[in-house]
RODO-2510 file (C-alpha; in nm, 4 decimals, decimal comma):
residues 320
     n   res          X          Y          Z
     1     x     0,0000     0,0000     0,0000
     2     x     0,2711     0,2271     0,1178
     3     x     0,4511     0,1791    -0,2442
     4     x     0,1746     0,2377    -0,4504
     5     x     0,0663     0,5897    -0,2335
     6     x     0,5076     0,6206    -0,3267
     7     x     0,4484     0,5811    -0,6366
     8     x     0,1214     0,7907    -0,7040
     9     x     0,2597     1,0653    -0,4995
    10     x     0,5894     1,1173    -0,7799
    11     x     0,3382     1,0841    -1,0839
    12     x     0,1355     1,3909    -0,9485
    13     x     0,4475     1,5728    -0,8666
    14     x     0,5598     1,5153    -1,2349
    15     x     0,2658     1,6080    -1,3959
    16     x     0,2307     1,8927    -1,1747
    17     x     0,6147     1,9948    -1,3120
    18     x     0,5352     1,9127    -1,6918
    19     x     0,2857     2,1510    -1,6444
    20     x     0,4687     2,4259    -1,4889
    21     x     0,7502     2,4133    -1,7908
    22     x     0,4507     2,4126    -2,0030
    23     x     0,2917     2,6521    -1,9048
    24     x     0,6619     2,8358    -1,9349
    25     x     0,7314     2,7457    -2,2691
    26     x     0,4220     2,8942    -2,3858
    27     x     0,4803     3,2158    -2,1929
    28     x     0,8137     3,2667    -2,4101
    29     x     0,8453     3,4916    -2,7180
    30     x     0,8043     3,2767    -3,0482
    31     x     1,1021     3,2092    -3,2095
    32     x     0,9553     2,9532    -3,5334
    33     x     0,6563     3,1503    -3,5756
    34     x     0,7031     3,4439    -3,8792
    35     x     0,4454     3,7565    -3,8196
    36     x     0,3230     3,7158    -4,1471
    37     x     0,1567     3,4367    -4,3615
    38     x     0,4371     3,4181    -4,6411
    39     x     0,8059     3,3578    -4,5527
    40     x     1,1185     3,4017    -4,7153
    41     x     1,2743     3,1572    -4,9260
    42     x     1,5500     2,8948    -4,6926
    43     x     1,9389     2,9371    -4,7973
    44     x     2,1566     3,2139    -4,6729
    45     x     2,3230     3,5498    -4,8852
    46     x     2,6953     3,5455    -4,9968
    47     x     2,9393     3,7378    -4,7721
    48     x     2,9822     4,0839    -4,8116
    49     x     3,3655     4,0986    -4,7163
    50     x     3,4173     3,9883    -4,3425
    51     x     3,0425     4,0400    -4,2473
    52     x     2,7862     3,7966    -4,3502
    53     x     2,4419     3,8703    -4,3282
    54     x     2,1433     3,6633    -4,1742
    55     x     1,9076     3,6072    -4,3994
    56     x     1,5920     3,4872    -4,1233
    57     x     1,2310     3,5294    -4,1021
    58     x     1,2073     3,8233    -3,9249
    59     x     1,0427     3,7066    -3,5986
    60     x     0,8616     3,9299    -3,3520
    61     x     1,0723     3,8236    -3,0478
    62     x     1,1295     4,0021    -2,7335
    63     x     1,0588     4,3283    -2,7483
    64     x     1,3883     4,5699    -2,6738
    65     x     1,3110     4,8964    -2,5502
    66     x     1,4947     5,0980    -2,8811
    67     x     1,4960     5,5014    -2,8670
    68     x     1,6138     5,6740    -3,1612
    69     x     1,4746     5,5641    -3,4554
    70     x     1,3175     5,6481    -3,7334
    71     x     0,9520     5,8296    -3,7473
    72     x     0,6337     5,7307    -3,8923
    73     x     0,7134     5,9898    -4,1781
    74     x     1,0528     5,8882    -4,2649
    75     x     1,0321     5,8044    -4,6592
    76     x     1,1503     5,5280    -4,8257
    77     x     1,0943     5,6342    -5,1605
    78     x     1,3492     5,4838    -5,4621
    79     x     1,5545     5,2542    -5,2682
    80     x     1,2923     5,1624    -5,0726
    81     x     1,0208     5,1187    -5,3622
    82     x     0,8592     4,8055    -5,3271
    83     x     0,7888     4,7345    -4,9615
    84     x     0,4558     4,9213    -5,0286
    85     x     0,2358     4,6840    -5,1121
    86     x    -0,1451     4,7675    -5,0748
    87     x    -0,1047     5,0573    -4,8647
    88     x     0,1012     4,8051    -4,6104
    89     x     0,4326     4,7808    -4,4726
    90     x     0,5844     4,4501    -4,5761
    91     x     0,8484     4,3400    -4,3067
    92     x     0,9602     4,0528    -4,4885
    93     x     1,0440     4,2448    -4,8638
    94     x     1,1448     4,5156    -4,6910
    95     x     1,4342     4,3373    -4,5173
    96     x     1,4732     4,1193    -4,8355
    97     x     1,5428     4,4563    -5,0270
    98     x     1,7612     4,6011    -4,6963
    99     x     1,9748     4,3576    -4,7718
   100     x     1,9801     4,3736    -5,1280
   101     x     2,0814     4,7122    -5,0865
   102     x     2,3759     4,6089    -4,8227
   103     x     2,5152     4,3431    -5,0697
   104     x     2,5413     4,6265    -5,3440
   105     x     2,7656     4,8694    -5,1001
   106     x     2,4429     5,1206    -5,0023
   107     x     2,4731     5,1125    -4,6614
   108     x     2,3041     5,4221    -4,5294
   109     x     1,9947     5,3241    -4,7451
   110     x     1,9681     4,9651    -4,5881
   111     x     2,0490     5,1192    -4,2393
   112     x     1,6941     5,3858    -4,3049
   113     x     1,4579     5,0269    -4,4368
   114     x     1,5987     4,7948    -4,1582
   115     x     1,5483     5,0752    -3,8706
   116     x     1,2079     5,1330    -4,0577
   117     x     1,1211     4,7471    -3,9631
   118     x     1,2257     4,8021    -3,5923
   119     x     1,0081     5,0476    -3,6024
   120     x     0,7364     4,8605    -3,7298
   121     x     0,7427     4,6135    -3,4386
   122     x     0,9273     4,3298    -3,5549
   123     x     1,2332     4,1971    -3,3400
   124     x     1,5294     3,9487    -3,4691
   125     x     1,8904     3,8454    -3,3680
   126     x     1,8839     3,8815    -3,7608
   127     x     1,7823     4,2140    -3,7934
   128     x     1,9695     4,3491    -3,5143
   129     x     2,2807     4,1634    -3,6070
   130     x     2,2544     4,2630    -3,9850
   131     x     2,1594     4,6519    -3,8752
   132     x     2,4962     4,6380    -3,6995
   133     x     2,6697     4,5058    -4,0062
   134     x     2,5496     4,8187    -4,2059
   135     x     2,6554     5,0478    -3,9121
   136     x     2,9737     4,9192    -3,8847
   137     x     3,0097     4,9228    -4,2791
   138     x     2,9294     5,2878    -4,2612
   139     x     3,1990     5,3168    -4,0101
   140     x     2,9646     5,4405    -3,7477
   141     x     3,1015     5,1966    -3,4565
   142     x     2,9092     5,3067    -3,1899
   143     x     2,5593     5,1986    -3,3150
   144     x     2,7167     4,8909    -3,4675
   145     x     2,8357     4,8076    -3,1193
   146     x     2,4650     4,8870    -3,0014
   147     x     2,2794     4,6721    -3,2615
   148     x     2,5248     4,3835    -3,1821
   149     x     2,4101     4,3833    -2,8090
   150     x     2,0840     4,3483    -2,9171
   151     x     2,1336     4,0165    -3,1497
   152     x     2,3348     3,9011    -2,8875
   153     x     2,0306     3,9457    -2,6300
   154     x     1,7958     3,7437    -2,8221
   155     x     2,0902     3,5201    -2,9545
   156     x     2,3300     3,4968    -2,6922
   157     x     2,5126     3,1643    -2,8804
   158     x     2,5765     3,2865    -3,2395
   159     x     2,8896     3,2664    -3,3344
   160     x     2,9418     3,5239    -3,5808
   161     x     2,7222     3,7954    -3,3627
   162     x     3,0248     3,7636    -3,0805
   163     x     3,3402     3,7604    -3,3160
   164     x     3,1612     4,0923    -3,5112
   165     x     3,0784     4,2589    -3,1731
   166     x     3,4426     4,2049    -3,0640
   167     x     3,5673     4,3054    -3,3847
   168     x     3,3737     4,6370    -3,3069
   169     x     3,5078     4,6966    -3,0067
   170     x     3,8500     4,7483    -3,0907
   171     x     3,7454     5,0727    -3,2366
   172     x     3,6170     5,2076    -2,8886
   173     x     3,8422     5,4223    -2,7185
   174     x     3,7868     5,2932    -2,3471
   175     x     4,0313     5,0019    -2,2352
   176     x     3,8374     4,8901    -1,9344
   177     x     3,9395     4,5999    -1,7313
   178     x     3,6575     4,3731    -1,6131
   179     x     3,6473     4,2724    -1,2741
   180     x     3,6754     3,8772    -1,2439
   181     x     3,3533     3,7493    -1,1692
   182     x     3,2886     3,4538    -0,9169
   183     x     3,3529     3,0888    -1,1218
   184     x     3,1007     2,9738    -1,0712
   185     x     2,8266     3,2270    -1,1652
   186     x     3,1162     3,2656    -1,4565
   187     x     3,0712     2,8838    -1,5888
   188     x     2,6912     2,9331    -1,5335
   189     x     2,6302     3,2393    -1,7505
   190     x     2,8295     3,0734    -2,0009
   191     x     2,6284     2,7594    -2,0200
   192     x     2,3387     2,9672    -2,0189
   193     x     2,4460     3,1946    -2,3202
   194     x     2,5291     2,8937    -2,5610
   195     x     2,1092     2,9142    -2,6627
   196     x     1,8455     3,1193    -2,6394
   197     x     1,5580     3,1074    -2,3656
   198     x     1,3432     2,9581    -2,6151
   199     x     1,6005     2,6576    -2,7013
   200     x     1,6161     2,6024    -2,3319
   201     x     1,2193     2,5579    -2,3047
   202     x     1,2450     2,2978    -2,5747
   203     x     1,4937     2,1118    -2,4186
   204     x     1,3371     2,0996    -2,0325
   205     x     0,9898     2,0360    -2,1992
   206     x     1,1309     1,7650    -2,4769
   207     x     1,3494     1,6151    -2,1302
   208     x     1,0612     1,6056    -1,9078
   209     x     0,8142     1,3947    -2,1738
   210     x     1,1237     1,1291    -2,1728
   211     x     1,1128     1,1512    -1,8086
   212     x     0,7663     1,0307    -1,8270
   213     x     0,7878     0,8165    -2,0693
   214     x     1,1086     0,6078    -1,8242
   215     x     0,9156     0,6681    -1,5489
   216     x     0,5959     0,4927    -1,7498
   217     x     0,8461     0,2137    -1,8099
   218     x     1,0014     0,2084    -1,4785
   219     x     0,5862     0,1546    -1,3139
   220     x     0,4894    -0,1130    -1,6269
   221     x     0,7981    -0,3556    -1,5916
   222     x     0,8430    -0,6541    -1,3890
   223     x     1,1939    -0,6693    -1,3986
   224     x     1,3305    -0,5187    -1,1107
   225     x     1,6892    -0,4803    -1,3208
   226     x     1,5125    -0,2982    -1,5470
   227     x     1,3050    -0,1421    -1,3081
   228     x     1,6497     0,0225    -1,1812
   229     x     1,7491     0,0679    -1,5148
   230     x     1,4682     0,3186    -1,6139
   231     x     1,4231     0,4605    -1,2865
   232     x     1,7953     0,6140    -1,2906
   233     x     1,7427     0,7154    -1,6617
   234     x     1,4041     0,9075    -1,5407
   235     x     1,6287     1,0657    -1,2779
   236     x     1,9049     1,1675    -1,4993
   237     x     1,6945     1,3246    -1,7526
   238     x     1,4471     1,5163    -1,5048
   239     x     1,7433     1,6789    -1,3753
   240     x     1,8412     1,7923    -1,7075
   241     x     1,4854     1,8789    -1,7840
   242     x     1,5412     2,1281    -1,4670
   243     x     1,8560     2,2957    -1,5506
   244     x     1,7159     2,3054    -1,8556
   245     x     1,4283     2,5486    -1,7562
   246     x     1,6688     2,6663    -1,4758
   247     x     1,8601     2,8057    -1,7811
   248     x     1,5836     2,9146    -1,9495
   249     x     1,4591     3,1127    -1,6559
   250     x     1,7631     3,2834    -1,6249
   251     x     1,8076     3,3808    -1,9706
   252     x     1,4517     3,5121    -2,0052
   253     x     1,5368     3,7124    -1,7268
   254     x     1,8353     3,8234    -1,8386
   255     x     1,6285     3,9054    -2,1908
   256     x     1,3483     4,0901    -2,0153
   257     x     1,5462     4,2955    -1,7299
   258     x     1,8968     4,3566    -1,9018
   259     x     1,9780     4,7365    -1,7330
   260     x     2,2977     4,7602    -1,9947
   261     x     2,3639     5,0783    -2,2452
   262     x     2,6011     5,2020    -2,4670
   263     x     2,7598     5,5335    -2,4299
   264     x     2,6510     5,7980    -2,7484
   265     x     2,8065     6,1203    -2,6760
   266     x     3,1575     6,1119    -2,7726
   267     x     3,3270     6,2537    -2,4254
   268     x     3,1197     6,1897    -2,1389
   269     x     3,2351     6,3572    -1,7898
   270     x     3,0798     6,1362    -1,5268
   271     x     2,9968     6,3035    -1,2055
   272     x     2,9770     6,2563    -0,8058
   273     x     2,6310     6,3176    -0,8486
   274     x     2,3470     6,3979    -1,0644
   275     x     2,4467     6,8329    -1,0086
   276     x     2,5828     6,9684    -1,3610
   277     x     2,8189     7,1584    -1,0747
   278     x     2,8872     6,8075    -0,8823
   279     x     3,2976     6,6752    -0,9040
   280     x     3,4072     6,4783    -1,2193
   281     x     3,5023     6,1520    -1,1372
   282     x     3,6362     6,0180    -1,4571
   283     x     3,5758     6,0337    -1,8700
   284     x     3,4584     5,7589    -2,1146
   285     x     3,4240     5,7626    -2,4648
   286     x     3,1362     5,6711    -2,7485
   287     x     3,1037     5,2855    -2,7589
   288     x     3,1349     5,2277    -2,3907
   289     x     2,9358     4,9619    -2,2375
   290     x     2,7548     5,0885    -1,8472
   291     x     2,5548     4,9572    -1,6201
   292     x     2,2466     5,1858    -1,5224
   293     x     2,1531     5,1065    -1,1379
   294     x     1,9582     5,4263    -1,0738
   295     x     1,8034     5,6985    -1,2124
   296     x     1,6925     6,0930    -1,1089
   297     x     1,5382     6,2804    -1,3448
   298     x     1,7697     6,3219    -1,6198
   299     x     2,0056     6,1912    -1,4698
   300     x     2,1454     5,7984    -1,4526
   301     x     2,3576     5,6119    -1,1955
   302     x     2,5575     5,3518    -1,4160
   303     x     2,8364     5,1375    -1,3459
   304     x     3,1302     5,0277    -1,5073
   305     x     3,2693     4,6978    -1,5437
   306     x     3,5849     4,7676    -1,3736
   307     x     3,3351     4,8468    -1,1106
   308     x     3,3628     5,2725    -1,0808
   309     x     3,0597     5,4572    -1,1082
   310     x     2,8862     5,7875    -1,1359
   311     x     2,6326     5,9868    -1,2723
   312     x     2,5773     6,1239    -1,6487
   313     x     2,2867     6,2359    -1,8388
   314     x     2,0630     6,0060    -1,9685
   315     x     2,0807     6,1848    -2,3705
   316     x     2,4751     6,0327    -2,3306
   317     x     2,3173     5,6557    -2,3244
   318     x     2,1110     5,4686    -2,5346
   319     x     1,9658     5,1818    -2,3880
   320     x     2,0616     4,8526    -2,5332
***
C-alpha cells in the first residue's frame, strides 16, 4: 500500500512539473513563428567581405526597448520602392530589399529600411545583427556596437554575432578591465548563453516527456533490473529537464530585465552626483558599455565593469 501511495505521490508531482515548464514554454516569445503568412525563401546570402548577413524570417521576439529611430514619416521612396504593397508595410520584402541594398555597397539606405522594420514592431537576432553590419560598414562603430548587443540578447550563442561585436570593439576608445567574476556564476552564464531562452524551453519540456515516458516504463515492468534501469534514466533526464528550464529562466530574465547601455556622446564627464556643478570623477568615450543602477530625473547612476561609477545624463546613453 505504502509503495503504490510512493508511487502515485511522484506521478502527481511530475505532472504537476510538466505543467509548470509548459505553461513556461508557452509564456516565451516565439522564435519559429514568422508575423506574417508568407516567408522568405530557406538558404543564406553570400558574404559581403568579413560580415555575412542573416538572412531569417524576421520574428517578432522580445521586445527591446529601442529610442532613436526612425519616425512614422521617414520616406523610403526609390531605394525603398517596393515594400509598399497595398497601402502596407511589408516586413519581410522590406528586409529582403535592406539587404539587397547592403550586398550592393548602399549602406546608409539599408540602415533607413531595416530601422524602418524596428520600427514597425518586428524583433530578430537577424535584424539586429545585420543593422549592426550596415553600421559598422558605414563606419559608425558606436551603433554597430549597439545593434550587436541586441542580437546578442535574443541570440546569446551565435557565433558570428560575438566575433563581429568584438571586432567592433577594438574601435572604442575605453580600455576597461573587467572585474573577475565569481567561477562559478562565470561557468553558469556561459552555459546559459550557448542558446536562447526559447532553445532552453524545448529542451526541459522535450526532457521532461522522456522523463515520463522512463518513469511509465520504470511503473509497467516486472523486472526489477530494469526497473532500476529506467528509474535512474528518469532521474538523470528530469534533472536535465530542470537545468534546462533553470537556464531558461535565467536567460529570459536576463532578456526581459537587461539594465545595460552604450555610451553615445563622444566625451562623457561622469559626475559625483546627478548636479551639472557636482565633481568629475572620470571620462569615457562613445562605444562604452555601463551599467544603469539608478536613475533621477535626467540623470542615470551607471556602473562600469571595472566596477567605478557615477552619474551622467541620460541623452549620453542609449539603452541597449
Amino acid at each position: 500500500m505504502m509503495e503504490r501511495l510512493d508511487i502515485y505521490s511522484v506521478s502527481v508531482i511530475l505532472i504537476l512539473l510538466f505543467t509548470v515548464e509548459f505553461a513556461y514554454a508557452g509564456s516565451l516569445p516565439a522564435a519559429s513563428e514568422p508575423p506574417s503568412a508568407s516567408e522568405p525563401p530557406p538558404g543564406s546570402l553570400p558574404p559581403a567581405g568579413d560580415l555575412l548577413l542573416a538572412e531569417n524570417s524576421l520574428l517578432d521576439n522580445e521586445s527591446l526597448p529601442i529610442e532613436g529611430i526612425l519616425s512614422q514619416s521617414d520616406t523610403m521612396s526609390g531605394y525603398g520602392s517596393g515594400i509598399i504593397f497595398n497601402g502596407a508595410f511589408e516586413p519581410e520584402v522590406a528586409f529582403t530589399r535592406a539587404n539587397e541594398l547592403y550586398l550592393e555597397g548602399y549602406y546608409e539606405e539599408a540602415i533607413i529600411i531595416y530601422e524602418k522594420i524596428i520600427y514597425s514592431g518586428y524583433h530578430s537576432a537577424a535584424l539586429y545583427y545585420n543593422l549592426g553590419n550596415a553600421y559598422y560598414r558605414s563606419n559608425k562603430i558606436t551603433p554597430a556596437i549597439l545593434n550587436y548587443e541586441r542580437a546578442r540578447l535574443l541570440s546569446p550563442g551565435d557565433e558570428d554575432i560575438i566575433f563581429n561585436l568584438e571586432l567592433a570593439r577594438m574601435h572604442v576608445r575605453d580600455r576597461i578591465e573587467e572585474l573577475p567574476d565569481f567561477f562559478i556564476n562565470r561557468w553558469w552564464k556561459k552555459a546559459r548563453d550557448i542558446m536562447s531562452a526559447d532553445a532552453w524551453a524545448s529542451i526541459a519540456v522535450s526532457t521532461f516527456i522522456l522523463t515520463l515516458l522512463f518513469f511509465s516504463f520504470f511503473l509497467m515492468s516486472a523486472s526489477v533490473l530494469v526497473k532500476k534501469l529506467f528509474f535512474w534514466l528518469a532521474v538523470i533526464v528530469l534533472l536535465l529537464s530542470v537545468l534546462s528550464f533553470s537556464f531558461g529562466i535565467d536567460q529570459r530574465n536576463h532578456l526581459r530585465n537587461h539594465n545595460t547601455a552604450i555610451v553615445f556622446s563622444p566625451t562623457v564627464s561622469v559626475k559625483s552626483s546627478p548636479d551639472i556643478n557636482s565633481t568629475d570623477l572620470f571620462i569615457i568615450h562613445e562605444g562604452t558599455k555601463v551599467w544603469v543602477e539608478d536613475s533621477i530625473g535626467n540623470w542615470r547612476a551607471v556602473r562600469l565593469s571595472d566596477g567605478n561609477k557615477g552619474w551622467l545624463q541620460r541623452d549620453a546613453i542609449e539603452m541597449i
